[in-house]
Legacy VTK file of the C-alpha trace (Angstrom):
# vtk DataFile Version 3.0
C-alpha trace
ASCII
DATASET POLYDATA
POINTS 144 float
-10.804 39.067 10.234
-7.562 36.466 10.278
-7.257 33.247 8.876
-7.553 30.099 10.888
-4.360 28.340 10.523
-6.480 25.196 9.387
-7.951 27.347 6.859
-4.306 28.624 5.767
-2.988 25.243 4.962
-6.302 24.016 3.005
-5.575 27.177 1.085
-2.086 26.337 0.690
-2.145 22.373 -0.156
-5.729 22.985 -2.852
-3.404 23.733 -5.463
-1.309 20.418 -5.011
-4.386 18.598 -4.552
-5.702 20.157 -7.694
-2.785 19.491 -9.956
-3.117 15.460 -9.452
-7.445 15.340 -9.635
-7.164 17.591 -12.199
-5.248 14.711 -14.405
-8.441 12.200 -13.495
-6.630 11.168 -10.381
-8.942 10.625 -7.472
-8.818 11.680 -4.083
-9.516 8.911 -1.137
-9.601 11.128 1.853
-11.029 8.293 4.568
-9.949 5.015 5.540
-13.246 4.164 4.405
-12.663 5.799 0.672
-8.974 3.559 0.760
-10.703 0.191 2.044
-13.261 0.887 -0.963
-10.960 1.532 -3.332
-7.848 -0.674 -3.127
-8.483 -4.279 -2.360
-10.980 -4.861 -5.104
-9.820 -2.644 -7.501
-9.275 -4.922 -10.500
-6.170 -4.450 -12.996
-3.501 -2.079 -12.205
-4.065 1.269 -9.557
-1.906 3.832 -8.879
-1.364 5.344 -5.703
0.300 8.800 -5.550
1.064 9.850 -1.855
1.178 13.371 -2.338
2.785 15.900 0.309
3.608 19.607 1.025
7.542 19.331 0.840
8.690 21.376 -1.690
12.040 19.797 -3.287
10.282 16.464 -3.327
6.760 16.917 -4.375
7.555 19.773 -6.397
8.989 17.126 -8.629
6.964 14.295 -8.145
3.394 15.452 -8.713
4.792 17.057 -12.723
6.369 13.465 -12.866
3.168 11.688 -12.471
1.425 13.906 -15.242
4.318 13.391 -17.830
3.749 9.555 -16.933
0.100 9.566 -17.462
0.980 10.888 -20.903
2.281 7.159 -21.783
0.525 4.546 -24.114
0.031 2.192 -21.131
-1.393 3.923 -17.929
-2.985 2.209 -15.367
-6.906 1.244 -14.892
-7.289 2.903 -11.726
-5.862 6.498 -10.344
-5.750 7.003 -6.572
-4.207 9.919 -4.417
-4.043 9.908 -0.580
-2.239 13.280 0.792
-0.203 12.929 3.886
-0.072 15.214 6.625
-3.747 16.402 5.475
-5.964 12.952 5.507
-3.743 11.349 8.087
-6.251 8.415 8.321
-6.683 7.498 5.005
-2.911 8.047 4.362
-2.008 5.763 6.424
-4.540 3.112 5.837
-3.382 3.466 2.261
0.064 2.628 3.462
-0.925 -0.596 4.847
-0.704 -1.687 1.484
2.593 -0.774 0.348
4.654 -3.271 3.040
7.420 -3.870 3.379
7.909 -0.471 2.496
8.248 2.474 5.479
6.086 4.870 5.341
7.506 8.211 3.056
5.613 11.176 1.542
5.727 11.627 -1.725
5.787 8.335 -2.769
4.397 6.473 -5.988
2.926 2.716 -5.344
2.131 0.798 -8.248
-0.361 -2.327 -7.469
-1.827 -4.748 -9.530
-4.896 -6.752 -8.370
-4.728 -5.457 -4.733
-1.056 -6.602 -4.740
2.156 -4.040 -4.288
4.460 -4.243 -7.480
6.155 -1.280 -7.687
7.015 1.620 -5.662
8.653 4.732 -5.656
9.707 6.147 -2.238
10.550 9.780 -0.837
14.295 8.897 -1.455
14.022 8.088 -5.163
11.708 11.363 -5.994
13.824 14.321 -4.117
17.246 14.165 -6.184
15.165 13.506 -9.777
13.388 15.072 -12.168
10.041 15.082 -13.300
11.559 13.892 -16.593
12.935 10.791 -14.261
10.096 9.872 -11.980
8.232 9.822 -15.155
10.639 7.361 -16.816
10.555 4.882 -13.855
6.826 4.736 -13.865
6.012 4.479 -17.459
8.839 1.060 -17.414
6.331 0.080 -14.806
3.855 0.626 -16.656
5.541 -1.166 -19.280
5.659 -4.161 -17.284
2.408 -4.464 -15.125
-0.557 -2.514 -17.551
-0.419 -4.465 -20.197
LINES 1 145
144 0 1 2 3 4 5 6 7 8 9 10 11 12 13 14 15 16 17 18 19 20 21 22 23 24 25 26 27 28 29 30 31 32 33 34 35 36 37 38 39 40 41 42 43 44 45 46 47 48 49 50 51 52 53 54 55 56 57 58 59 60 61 62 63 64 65 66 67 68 69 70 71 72 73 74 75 76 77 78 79 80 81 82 83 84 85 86 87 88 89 90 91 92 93 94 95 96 97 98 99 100 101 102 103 104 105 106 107 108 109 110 111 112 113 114 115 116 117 118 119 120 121 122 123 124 125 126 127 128 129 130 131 132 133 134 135 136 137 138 139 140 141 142 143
């Protein structure tokens, strides 16, 4: 009996899902599940667009933990994945203007409003070790 090819890439991206929710990070995998979640969420909220691409997220996702290690985290934890929950990834993105839309990316907001973010460019030539220092300075500045 083969594999679908659906059923090959669930397989495949579970792990990466896994290794953000399993650090308390929560999956929105509608539009509906996004337009719950992000324009009333009070405080700060982190947004981790998570992806399949290897050099980039390989990186990013182990930066995210190492930041979540930090004093000052943020209230709320959010993940959208692209390329899997197309809908909700991109009604996620909505709320990162001006920004274009890049996968993985890192989008820090603070009462429904975009103040930081972390695109594709500034997570595939860094490591973990440097993703995470970007986002716990945010941190720094927006959690307190």
């Amino acid at each position: 009996m083969s594999m679908s090819f659906d059923q090959y890439m669930r397989d495949m991206v579970q792990p990466m899902r896994d290794e953000l929710t399993s650090l308390g990070i929560r999956e929105l995998r509608s539009p509906e599940d996004v337009e719950g979640a992000l324009p009333t969420a009070k405080g700060t909220t982190l947004v981790v667009v998570n992806s399949v691409c290897g050099c980039a997220a390989g990186q990013c996702r182990p930066g995210v933990a190492k930041a979540l290690q930090h004093d000052l985290t943020p209230d709320h934890l959010f993940t959208v994945f692209a390329g899997q929950d197309k809908e909700a990834t991109a009604t996620a993105r909505e709320y990162f203007a001006p920004y274009p839309p890049s996968s993985p990316s890192i989008a820090l907001m603070k009462d429904g409003e975009l103040v930081h973010f972390i695109e594709r460019h500034q997570i595939e030539d860094r490591s973990a070790e440097e993703i995470a220092a970007d986002l716990t300075g945010a941190f720094d500045r927006f959690c307190r």
